[in-house]
Structures are given as C-alpha cells and as structure tokens.
matplotlib code that plots the C-alpha trace (Angstrom):
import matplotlib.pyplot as plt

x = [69.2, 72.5, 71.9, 68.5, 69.7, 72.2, 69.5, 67.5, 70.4, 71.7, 68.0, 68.2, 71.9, 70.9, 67.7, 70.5, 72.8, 70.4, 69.3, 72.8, 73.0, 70.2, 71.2, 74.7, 73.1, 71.1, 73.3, 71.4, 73.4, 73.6, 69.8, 68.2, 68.1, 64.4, 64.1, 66.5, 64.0, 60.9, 62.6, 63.8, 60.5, 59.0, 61.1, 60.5, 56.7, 56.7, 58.3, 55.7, 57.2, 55.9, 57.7, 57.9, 59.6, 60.9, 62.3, 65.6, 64.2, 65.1, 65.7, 63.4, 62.5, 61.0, 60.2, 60.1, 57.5, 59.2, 57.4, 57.2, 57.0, 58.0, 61.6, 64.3, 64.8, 68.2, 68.5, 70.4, 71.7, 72.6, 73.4, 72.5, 73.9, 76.6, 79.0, 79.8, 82.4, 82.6, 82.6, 85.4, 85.0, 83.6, 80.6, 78.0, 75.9, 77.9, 76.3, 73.8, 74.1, 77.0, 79.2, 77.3, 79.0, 78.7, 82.3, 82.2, 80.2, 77.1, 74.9, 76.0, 75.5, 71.7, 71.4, 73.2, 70.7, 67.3, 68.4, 69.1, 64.9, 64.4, 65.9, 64.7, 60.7, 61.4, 62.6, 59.8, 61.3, 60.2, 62.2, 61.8, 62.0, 61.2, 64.0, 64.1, 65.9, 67.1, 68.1, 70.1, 70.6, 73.3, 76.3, 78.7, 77.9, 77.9, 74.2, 72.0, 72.6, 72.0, 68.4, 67.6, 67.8, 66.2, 63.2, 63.2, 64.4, 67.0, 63.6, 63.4, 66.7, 68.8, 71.8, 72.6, 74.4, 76.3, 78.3, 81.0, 82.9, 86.5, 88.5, 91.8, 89.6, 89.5, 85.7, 83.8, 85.9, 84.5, 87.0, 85.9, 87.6, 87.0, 87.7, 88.0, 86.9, 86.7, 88.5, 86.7, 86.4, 85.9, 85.7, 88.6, 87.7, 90.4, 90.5, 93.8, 92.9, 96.3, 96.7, 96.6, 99.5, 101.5, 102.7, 106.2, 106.2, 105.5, 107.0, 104.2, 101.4, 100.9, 100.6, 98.1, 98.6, 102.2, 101.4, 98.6, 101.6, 103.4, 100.0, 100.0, 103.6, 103.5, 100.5, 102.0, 105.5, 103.8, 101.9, 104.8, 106.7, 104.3, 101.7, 102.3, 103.2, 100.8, 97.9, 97.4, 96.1, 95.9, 95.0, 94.2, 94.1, 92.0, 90.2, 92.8, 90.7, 92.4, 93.9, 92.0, 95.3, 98.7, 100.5, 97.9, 99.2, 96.4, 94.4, 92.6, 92.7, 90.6, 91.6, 89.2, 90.1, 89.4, 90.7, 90.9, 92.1, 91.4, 91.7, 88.6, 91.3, 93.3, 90.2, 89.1, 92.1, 92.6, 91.0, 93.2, 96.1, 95.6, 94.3, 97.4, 99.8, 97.8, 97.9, 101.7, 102.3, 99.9, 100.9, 104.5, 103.6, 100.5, 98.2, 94.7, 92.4, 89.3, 88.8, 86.0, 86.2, 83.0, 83.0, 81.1, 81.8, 83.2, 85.2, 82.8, 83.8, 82.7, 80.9, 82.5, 80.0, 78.2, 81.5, 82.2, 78.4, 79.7, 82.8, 81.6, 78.8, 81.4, 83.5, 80.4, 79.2, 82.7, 84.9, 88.4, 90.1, 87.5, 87.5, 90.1, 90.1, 91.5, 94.8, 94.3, 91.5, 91.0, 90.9, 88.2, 85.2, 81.4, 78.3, 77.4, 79.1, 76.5, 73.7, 76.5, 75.6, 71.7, 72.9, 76.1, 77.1, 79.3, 79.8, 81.6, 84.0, 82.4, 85.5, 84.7, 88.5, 89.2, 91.7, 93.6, 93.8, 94.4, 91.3, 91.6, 90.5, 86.9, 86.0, 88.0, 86.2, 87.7, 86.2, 84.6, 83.4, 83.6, 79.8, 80.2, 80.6, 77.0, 76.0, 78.6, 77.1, 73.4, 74.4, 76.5, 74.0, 70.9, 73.1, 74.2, 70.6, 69.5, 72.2, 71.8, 68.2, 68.6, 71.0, 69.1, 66.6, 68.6, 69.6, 66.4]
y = [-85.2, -84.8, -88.2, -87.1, -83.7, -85.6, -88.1, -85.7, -83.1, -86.0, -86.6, -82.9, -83.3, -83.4, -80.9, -78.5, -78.9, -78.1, -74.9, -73.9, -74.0, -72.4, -69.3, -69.8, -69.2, -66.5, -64.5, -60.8, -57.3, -55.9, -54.5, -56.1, -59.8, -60.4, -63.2, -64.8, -63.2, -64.8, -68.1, -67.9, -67.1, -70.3, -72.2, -71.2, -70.9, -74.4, -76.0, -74.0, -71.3, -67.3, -65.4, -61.9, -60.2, -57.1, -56.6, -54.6, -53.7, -57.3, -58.9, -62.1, -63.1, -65.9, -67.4, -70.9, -70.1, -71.5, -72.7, -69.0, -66.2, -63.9, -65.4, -63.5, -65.0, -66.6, -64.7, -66.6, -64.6, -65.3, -63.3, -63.3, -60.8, -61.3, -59.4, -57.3, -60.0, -62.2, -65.8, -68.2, -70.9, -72.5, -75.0, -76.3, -73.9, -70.7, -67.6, -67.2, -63.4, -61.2, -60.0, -60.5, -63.8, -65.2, -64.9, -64.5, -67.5, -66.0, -69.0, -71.2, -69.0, -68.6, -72.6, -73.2, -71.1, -72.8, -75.9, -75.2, -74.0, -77.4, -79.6, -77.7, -77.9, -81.2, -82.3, -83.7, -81.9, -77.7, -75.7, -73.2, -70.2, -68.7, -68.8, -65.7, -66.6, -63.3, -63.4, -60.5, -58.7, -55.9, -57.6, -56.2, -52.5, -53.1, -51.5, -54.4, -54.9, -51.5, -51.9, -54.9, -53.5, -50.6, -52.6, -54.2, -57.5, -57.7, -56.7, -59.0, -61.0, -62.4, -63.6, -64.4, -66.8, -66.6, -68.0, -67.9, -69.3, -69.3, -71.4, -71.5, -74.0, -77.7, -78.5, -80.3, -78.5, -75.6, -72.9, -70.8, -67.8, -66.2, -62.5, -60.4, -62.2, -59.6, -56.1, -52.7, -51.0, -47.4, -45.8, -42.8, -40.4, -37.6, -34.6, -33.2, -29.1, -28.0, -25.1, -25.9, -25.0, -25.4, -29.1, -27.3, -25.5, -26.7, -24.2, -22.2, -24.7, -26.5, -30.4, -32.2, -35.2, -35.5, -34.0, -37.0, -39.5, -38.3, -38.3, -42.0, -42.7, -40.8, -42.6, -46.1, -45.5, -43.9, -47.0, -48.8, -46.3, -44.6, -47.1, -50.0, -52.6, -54.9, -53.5, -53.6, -50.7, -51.5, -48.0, -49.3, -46.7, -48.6, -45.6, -42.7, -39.9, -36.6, -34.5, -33.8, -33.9, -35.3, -32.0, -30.1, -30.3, -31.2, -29.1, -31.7, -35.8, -38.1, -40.6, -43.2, -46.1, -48.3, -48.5, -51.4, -51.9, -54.3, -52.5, -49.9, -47.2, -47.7, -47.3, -44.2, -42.3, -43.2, -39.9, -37.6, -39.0, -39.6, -35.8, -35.0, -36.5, -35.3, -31.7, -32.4, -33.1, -30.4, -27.1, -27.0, -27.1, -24.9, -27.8, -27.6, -31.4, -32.2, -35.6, -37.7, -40.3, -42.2, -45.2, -48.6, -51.7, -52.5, -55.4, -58.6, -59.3, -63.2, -63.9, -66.6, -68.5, -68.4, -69.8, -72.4, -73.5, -73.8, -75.2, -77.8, -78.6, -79.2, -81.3, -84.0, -83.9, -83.7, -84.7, -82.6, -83.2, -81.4, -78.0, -75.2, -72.2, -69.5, -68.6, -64.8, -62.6, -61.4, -57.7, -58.7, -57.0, -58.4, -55.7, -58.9, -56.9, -54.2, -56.8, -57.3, -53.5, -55.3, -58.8, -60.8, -63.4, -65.3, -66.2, -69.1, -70.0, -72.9, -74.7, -75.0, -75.8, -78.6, -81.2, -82.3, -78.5, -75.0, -72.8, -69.5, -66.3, -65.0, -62.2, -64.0, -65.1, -68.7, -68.7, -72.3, -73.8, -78.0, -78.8, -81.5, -77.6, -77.6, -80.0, -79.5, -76.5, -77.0, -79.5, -77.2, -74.6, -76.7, -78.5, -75.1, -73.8, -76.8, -76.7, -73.2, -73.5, -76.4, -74.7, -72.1, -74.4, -76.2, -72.6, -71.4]
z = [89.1, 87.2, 85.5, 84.4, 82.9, 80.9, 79.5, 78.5, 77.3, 75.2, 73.6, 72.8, 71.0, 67.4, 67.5, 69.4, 67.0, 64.2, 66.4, 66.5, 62.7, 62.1, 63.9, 62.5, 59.1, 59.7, 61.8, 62.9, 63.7, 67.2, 67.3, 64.5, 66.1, 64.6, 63.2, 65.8, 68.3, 66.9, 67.0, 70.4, 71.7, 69.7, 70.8, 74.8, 74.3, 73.2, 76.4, 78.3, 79.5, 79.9, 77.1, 76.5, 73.2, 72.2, 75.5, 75.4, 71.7, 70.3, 73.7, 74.4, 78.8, 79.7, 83.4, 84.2, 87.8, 90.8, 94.2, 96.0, 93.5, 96.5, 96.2, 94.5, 90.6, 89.1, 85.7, 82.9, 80.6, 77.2, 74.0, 70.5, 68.2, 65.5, 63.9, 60.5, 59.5, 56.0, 57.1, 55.0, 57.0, 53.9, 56.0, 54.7, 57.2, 56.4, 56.9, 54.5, 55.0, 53.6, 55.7, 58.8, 60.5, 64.5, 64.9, 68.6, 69.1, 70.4, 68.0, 70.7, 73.6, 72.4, 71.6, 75.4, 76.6, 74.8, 75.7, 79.2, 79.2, 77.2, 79.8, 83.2, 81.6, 81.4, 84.4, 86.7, 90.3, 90.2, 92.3, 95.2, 93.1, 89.5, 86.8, 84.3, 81.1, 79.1, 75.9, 75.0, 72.0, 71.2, 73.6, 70.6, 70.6, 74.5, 74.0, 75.0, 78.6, 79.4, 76.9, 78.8, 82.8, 81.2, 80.3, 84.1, 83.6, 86.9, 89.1, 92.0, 90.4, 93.3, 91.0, 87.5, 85.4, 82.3, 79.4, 76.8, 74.5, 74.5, 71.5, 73.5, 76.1, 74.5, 73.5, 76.6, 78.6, 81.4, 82.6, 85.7, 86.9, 90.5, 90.3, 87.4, 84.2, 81.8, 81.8, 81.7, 78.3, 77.7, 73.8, 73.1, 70.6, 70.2, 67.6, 67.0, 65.6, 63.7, 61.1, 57.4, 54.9, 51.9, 51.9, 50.8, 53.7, 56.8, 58.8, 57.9, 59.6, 62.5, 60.8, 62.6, 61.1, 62.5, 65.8, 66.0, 65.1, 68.1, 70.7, 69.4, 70.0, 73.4, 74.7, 73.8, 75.5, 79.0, 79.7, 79.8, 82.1, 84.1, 85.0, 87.3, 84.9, 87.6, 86.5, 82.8, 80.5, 76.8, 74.8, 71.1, 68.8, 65.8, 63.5, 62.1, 59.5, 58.5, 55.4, 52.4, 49.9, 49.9, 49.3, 52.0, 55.6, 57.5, 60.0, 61.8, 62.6, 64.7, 66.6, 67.8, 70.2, 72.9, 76.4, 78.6, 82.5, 85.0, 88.6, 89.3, 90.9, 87.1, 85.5, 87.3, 86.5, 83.1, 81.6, 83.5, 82.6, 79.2, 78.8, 80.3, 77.7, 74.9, 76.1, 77.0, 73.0, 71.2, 73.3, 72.4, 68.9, 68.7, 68.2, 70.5, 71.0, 72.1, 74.2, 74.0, 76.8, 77.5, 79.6, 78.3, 80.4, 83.5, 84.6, 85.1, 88.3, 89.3, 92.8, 94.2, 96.0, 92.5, 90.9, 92.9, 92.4, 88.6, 89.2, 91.6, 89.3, 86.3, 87.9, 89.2, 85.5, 83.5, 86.2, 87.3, 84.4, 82.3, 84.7, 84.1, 86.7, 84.9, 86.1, 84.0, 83.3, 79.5, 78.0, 76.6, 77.5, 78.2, 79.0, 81.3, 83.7, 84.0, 85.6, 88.6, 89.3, 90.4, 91.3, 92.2, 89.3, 87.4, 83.7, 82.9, 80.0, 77.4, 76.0, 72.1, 70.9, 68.9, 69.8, 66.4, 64.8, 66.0, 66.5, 64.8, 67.7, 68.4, 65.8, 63.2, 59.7, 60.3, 63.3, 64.2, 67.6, 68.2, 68.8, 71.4, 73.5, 73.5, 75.3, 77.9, 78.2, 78.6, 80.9, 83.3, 83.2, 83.8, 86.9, 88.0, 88.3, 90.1, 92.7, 93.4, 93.7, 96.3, 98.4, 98.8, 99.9, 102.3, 103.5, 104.8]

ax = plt.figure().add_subplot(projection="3d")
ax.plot(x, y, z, "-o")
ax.set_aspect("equal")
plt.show()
C-alpha cells in the first residue's frame, strides 16, 4: 500500500505543485475564500468524490463512501485562508493580490489536502469506513471552525486528522507532538476611563494615557512573579488608541491584546487575575476600566493513539531520521482545536524549511515553504488514513 501511494503521489508531484501556486497567487481573506472554494470543489468532483460547498460560508466537504456507512467517519481537515500581509518574496508566483499574501502556509495545507483525495480515489483497495475531507475557511480570525461544526460537518466523525506547516522543521521532514500542540488563545480588550485636562496641568485630570502605561507595565512584571513560571502565560498587548491632542491629557485608551496559556486550570483563571491588577492600578488614581475578555481557541490537545498512527506512518515512508517528536508545544494557536470538543485527533507538523538558507517565521512577507513538503505530506496523510482505517478493521 505505502509503495503504491508514493507512485501515484509522485505522478501527482508537478500538477500539485502547480495547484499550490495557483492558490499562492490568488490568495483569499478569512471568509471570502471563493474562488479558492470553486476550485477546491473541481478539483474533488473530478476524482469522484461527493462535494458539498459553501459549507461553513466558504468551507468545501467532500466524502470518499467507505464499506459500512454506519461506521463513524475520519475527518481531514485542512485550511485555506490567507492573510492581510504584502508579499516581498519577489517569485515568479507572488501574490497577484495586494496585500493579501499566504504567509502562514495554508496554500500548502489546501494542496496536502487535494492531493491526499487525489491519491486515496485512486488507489484500487476501498476501506471499511467513509472519509470526510473539510476544507476550512476562516482558520485566521479563528471563525471558521466554529462555522464549519455549525454547519454539521463532525456528525457521525469518529476522529480527525490535521496539518501544518512549520519553517523551523527541515522540508520532507514530519514533527509530531503528543500532548499540547498549540496553546489556548483568548482576545483582551481593555478601556482605561480617565478625566480630561489641561496638558499644563495634570494635577487637575486623571491621564488615562499614563495610567494605561502602568496597567501595561504591571501586567508584564506579574506574570513573571506571580504565575508559576512552569506554566507559560504570554499577555500581548498589540493595538493602543487614545488622546485627541498632544497638549490634551487624555480621558480614555483602549487596549486590545491577546492571551495565550497552555494548562486548562491557567487558562481558567486568567480573567480574574488580570481584572485584578487592572483594578489594583486604576483605583488609586481615580481611573475606572472596562474588561473585555472573550475566549477563542483552546489548546489542540493531540490523541495519542491518533499520533502514534502518524508517527509510525512517517517513519515506514521517510524513515527515523525524517520524524521529529516535538520536545515543546507552541503559543501559537489553531481553531483545529475546537473539532477535539466532537472527536479525538491530532494535527501534525509538515516540515517546509530549507536546508542551505534560513527560513524567515509564519506571518512574515518573506515567508516561503521548500515544495518537496508536499509530497511528504500527501504521502503521510494518505498512509495515515489507510493505517487507521485498517486497524480499525483488524480491531473489530
């Protein structure tokens, strides 16, 4: 089986390379993945599988029937949104769209994804069960998982399978993680409410611009001395708006951020104590705040009997040399983690680094992937899926 997925895989090569380009040119925002859409679902309807759009708005399903349709389905989920960044990679397939760019990689998730379904409809052995094939939109905004299980797609799913990139992972290389992958990220929206004045005289006012200067400071000094330095919290604060003159002392700045832990018990406390040290800072000085905590993500959390199914899979087809197991989750964040509320899975890291030059990071606008990564990828996936769907066989 393996021998025959990488025959056909390696037929594939160039007409996945060109898919990946393709997308890479015509990258799409989080929610208005159209025309990526429309050729997703071409693409799957012409290897003969059931396809159904606008799913999850934008989203794309498709189901390759298995033996029993009473058995529970293997999602695979990959992702297909870009994001508002000006490309300078200067290739000859550049984003033909300003300031919209697939920095994160998500071109290649898409392509690993179609030519997974191009391999498996062409592989003469069917297997025991049916495998749904989702094609996300929105995984930036952290919208489109949410859009998708909305629309029904983990009904009767039994587990699910899925991918990314990761530049600091040489190219043909697979890195697996058991445990926490991906940290949980919640958005922070906070609203310092001062007194305006006379910039002269600012004994007269309560300046909310300085007050929000210490809330920052404050913030970024308790982590470090009041949470167990074991369990990471990073609190970004990335959007600052307030004053309306140089000489006016302000009477009101917003803070916006994002907050990321990896331990549930850290995450659940987080608002508490972050409310706290604001409120500790504004009442000595007459200041008030509003908090805006809303939660997003949680920590992708990898099954391991489903990770070892990919790691054991990458080594037969790569070999050891070729498999990393993660030694560290990232603070990253992936809204993959909100199908794990319906069904145990893993997503596992596609090495796209090159070997003779540094890679720059994801959401950079030098961002670039080595395209030998695809194939490695179709070809762990497709394996993947065929192993699980035989040892479920050999289990009943």
């Amino acid at each position: 089986m393996l021998n025959q997925i990488k025959d056909i895989a390696a037929s594939l090569g160039p007409r996945l390379v060109e898919i990946r380009r393709h997308f890479h040119s015509h990258p799409e925002l989080s929610g208005q993945e159209y025309q990526t859409a429309a050729y997703v679902a071409g693409v799957l309807s012409s290897c003969g599988l059931q396809v159904q759009e606008l799913v999850g708005k934008t989203g794309v399903v498709a189901e390759m029937p298995g033996a029993d349709p009473l058995l529970p389905r293997l999602a695979i989920r990959t992702d297909m949104d870009a994001l508002p960044i000006t490309e300078r990679t200067g290739l000859e397939y550049a984003s033909r769209q300003m300031g919209i760019m697939h920095a994160c990689g998500h071109d290649v998730h898409t392509t690993v994804g179609l030519g997974t379904a191009m391999v498996l409809s062409q592989l003469q052995k069917g297997f025991p069960g049916t495998t749904r094939f989702l094609f996300q939109p929105a995984e930036e905004t952290a919208q489109g998982a949410r859009w998708m299980i909305d629309d029904g797609v983990m009904t009767g799913v039994g587990a699910v399978l899925g991918v990314h990139v990761f530049p600091t992972v040489p190219g043909g290389s697979i890195g697996v993680r058991y445990g926490a992958l991906t940290a949980a990220a919640d958005d922070l929206e906070l609203i310092i409410h001062g007194e305006s004045g006379h910039g002269a005289r600012p004994h007269e006012a309560v300046d909310a611009v300085w007050i929000a200067a210490q809330v920052i400071t404050v913030l970024q000094q308790a982590i470090s001395r009041t949470h167990n330095p074991l369990r990471p919290v990073v609190l970004t604060i990335g959007q600052i708006s307030g004053g309306r003159a140089p000489n006016v002392i302000a009477d009101q700045v917003r803070l916006l951020g994002t907050v990321r832990s990896l331990h549930p018990e850290t995450s659940a406390e987080l608002p508490q104590w972050i409310e706290s040290i604001v409120a500790s800072v504004c009442q000595p000085f007459g200041a008030k705040y509003e908090m805006n905590y809303c939660r997003r993500v949680p920590s992708v959390l990898n099954d391991p009997y489903l990770t070892q199914i990919v790691e054991q899979c990458a080594e037969e087809a790569w070999g050891r040399d070729r498999i990393q197991v993660l030694p560290e989750p990232s603070l990253g964040a992936e809204d993959f983690s909100l199908y794990l509320d319906h069904a145990p899975g893993t997503m596992f890291r596609l090495g796209v680094g090159y070997a003779d030059r540094p890679n720059p990071p994801l959401h950079h606008p030098q961002f670039e992937v080595d395209e030998t990564a695809i194939l490695t990828g179709v070809v762990t996936m497709a394996y993947s899926i065929c192993r699980y769907w035989q040892q479920l066989s050999s289990a009943s």
